[in-house]
C-alpha positions as CSV (number, residue, x, y, z in Angstrom):
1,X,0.0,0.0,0.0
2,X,2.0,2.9,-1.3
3,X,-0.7,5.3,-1.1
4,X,-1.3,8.1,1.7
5,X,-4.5,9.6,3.2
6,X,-4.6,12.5,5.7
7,X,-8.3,11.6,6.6
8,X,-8.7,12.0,10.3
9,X,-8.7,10.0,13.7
10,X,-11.0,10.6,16.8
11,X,-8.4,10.8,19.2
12,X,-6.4,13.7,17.6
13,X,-9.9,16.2,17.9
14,X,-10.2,18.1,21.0
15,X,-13.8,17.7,21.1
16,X,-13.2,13.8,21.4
17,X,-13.6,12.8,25.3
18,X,-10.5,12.0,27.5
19,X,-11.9,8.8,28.8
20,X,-12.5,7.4,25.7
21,X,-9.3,8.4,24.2
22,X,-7.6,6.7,27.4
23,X,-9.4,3.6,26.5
24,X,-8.4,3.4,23.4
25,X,-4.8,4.2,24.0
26,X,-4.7,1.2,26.4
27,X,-6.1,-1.1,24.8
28,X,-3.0,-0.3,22.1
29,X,-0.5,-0.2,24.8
30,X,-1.7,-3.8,25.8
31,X,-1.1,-5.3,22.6
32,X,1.6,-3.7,21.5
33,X,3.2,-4.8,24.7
34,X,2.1,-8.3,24.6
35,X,2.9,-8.8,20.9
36,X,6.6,-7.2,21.5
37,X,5.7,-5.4,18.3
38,X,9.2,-3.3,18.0
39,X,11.2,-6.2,19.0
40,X,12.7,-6.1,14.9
41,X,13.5,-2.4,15.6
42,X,15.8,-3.0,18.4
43,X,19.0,-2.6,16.2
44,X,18.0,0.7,15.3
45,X,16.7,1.9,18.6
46,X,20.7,0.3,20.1
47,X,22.3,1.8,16.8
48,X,20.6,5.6,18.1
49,X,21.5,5.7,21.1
50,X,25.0,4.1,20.7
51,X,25.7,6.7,18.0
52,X,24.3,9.6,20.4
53,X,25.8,8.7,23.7
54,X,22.9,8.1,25.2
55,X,21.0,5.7,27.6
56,X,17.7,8.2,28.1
57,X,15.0,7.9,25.7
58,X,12.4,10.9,25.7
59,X,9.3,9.0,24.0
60,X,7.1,12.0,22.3
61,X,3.6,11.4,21.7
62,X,3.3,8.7,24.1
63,X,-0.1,8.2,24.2
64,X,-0.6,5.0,27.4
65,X,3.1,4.1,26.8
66,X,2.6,1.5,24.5
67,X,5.1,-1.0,24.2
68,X,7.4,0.9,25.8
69,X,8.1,-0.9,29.2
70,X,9.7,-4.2,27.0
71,X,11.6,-2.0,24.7
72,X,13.1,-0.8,27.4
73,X,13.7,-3.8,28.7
74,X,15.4,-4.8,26.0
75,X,17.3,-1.9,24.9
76,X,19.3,-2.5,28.6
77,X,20.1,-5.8,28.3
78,X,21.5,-5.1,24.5
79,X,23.3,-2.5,25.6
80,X,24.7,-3.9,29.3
81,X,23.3,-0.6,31.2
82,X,20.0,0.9,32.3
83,X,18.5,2.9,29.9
84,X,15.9,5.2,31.1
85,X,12.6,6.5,29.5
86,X,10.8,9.9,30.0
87,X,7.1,9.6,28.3
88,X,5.3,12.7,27.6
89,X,2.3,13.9,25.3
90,X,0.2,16.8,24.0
91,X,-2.7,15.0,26.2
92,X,-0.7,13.1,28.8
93,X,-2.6,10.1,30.0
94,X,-1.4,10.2,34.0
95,X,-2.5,7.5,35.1
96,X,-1.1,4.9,32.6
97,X,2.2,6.5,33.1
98,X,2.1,6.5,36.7
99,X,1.5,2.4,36.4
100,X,4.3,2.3,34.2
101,X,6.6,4.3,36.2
102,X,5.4,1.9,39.2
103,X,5.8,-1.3,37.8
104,X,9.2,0.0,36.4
105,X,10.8,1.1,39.8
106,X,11.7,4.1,38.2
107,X,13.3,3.5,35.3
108,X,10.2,4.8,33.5
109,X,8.9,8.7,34.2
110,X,7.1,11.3,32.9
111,X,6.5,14.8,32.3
112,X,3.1,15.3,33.0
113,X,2.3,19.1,31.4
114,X,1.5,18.8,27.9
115,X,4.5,18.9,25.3
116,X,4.2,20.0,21.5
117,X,6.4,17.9,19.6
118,X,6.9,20.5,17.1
119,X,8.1,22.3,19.3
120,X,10.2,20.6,22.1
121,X,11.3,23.0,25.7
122,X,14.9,22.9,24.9
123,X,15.2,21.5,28.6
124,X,13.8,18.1,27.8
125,X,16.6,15.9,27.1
126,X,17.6,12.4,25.8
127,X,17.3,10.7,22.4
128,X,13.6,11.2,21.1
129,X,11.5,8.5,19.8
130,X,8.2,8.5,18.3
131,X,6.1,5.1,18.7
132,X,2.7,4.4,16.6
133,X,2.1,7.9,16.1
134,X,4.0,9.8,13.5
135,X,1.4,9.1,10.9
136,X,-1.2,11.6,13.0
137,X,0.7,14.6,11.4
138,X,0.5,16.3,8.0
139,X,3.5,16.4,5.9
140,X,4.6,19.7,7.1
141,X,4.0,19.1,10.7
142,X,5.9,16.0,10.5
143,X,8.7,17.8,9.0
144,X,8.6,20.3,11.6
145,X,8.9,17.5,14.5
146,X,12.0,16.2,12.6
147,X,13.4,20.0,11.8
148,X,13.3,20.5,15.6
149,X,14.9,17.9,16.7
150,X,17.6,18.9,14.4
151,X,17.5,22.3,15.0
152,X,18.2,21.0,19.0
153,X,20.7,18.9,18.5
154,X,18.8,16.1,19.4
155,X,18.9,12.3,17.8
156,X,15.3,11.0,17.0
157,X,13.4,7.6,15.9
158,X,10.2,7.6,14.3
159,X,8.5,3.8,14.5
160,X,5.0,2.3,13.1
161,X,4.0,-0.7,13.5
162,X,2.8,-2.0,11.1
163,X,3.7,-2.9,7.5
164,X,1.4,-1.3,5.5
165,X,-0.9,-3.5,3.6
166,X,-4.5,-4.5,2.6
167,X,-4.4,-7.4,4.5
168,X,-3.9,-5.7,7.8
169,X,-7.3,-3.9,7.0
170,X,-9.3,-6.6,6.7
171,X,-7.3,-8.3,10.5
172,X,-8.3,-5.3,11.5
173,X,-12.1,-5.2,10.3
174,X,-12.7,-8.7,10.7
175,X,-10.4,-10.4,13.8
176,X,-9.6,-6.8,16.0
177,X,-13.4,-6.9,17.3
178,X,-13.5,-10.2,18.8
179,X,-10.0,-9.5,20.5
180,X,-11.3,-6.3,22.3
181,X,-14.3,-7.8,23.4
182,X,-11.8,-10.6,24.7
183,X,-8.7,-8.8,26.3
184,X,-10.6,-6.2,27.7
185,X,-10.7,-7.7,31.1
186,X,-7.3,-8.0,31.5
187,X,-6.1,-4.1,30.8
188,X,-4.1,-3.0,33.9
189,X,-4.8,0.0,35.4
190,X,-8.1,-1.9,35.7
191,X,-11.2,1.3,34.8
192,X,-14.8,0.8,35.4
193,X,-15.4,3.0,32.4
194,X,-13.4,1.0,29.8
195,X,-15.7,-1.5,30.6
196,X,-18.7,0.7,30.6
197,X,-17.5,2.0,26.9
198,X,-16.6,-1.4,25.7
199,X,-19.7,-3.5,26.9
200,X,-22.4,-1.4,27.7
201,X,-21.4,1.4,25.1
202,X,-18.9,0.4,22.6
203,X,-17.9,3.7,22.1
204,X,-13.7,2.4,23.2
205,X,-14.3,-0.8,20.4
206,X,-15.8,1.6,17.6
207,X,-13.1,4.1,17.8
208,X,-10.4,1.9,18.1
209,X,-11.4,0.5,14.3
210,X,-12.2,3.9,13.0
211,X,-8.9,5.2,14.1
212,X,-6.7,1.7,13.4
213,X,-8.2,2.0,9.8
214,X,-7.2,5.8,9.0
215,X,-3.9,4.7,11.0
216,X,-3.1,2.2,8.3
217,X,-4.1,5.0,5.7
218,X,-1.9,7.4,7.1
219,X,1.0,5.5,7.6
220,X,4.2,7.0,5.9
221,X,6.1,4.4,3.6
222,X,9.8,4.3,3.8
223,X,9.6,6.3,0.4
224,X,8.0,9.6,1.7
225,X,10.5,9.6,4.7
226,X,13.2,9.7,2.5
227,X,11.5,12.5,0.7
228,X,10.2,14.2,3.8
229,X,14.0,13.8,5.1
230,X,15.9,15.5,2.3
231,X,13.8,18.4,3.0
232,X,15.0,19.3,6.1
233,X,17.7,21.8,6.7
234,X,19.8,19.0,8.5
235,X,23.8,19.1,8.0
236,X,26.0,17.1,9.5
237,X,22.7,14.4,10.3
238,X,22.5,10.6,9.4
239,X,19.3,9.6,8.3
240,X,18.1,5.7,7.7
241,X,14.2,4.8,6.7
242,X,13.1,1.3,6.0
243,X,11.0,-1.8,6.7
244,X,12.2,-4.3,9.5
245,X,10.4,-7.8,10.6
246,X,8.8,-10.8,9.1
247,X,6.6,-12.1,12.0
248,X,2.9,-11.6,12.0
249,X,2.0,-8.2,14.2
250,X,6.2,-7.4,14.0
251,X,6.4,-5.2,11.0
252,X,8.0,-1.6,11.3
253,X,8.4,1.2,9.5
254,X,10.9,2.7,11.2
255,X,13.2,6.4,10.1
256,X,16.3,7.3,12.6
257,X,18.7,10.1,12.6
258,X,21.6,11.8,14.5
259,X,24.1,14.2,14.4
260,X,27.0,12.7,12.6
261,X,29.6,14.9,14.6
262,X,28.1,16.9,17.1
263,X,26.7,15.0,20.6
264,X,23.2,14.5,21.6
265,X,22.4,17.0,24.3
């Protein structure tokens, strides 16, 4: 699937309620975490920070912190040290990150005042990473997310998981609904109201296809990240885009880039 459409998702509109958009974002962070769907982007998450000197990951965009706990994970025992995460978002969902700071001891935080990626207080530090949610922004406001971290200094990853194709539509239409009804349960931090939005009114299951299809849709190929990427006003930066994994739900599209001279601050 070559093709891009801007379309729109629920959870990007302001009008769209909080609890709701929580419910959703779990129920991604759940399985994410339980497929290990970035496991095949590992090298290029150890190959960024390696390159920038860094063992601090400042995830933009976090939404519930999907996947990010076993990444972590990971990333340390690659790498023989404890690498640290810092999640944050335009619409920080506390309470997710405070479980995941919990069950991490630590190792996990978060910022919890809203932060514009576009536009990124030069005090926040670390490599930034982008998980499941680069394809929310137009061309030009993904370009500005990437021009900032450039014009900071900073090293950044953009990840999707997903590869792209018709046939994840129709998983999605056809298999997703039975495995929300299913998992649901099982979310941790458990919420009365995901199970009043997924069972009584399936406001959590319905938006969750609506905005997994125009996900897919929206998706940047490898292709316009190279485009988007030669663009940018970046000398001295390494840039990569490509597809990694061959395992059913452990496809990425991933981009990285860092300063080829100058260190990550």
């Amino acid at each position: 699937m070559k093709l891009r459409l801007q379309l729109f998702e629920l959870e990007d509109q302001k009008w769209f309620p909080h609890v709701i958009r929580e419910g959703m974002q779990d129920y991604l962070r759940f399985m994410i975490t339980k497929l290990n769907t970035y496991e095949a982007a590992l090298p290029q998450l150890q190959e960024l920070l390696e390159h920038s000197r860094q063992q601090h990951i400042t995830d933009l965009c976090s939404g519930a912190g999907g996947g990010i706990a076993p990444i972590r994970l990971e990333l340390s025992k690659r790498m023989g040290t404890s690498v640290h995460v810092t999640l944050s978002d335009l619409y920080p969902n506390i309470e997710a990150y405070q479980y995941l700071s919990n069950s991490s001891y630590g190792t996990i935080n978060f910022i919890p005042e809203p932060v514009d990626c576009t536009n990124v207080p030069p005090q926040v530090s670390g490599v930034r990473t982008i998980f499941s949610s680069f394809h929310h922004f137009p061309p030009e406001t993904a370009q500005a997310i990437l021009q900032d971290a450039v014009e900071k200094g900073a090293s950044i990853g953009i990840f999707e998981g997903a590869r792209k194709t018709w046939a994840e539509l129709l998983l999605l239409w056809l298999v997703f609904p039975v495995i929300i009804l299913l998992i649901t349960p099982f979310i941790r931090p458990f919420k009365f109201s995901r199970l009043f939005f997924t069972y009584i009114i399936p406001l959590i299951p319905l938006g969750i296809i609506w905005d997994g299809t125009v996900s897919l849709l929206r998706i940047y190929p490898p292709e316009m990240l190279k485009r988007m990427v030669a663009n940018l006003n970046a000398p001295g930066y390494t840039w990569q885009a490509g597809r990694v994994g061959s395992e059913l739900g452990k496809h990425v599209i991933y981009l990285i880039g860092y300063p080829k001279e100058k260190e990550n601050v």
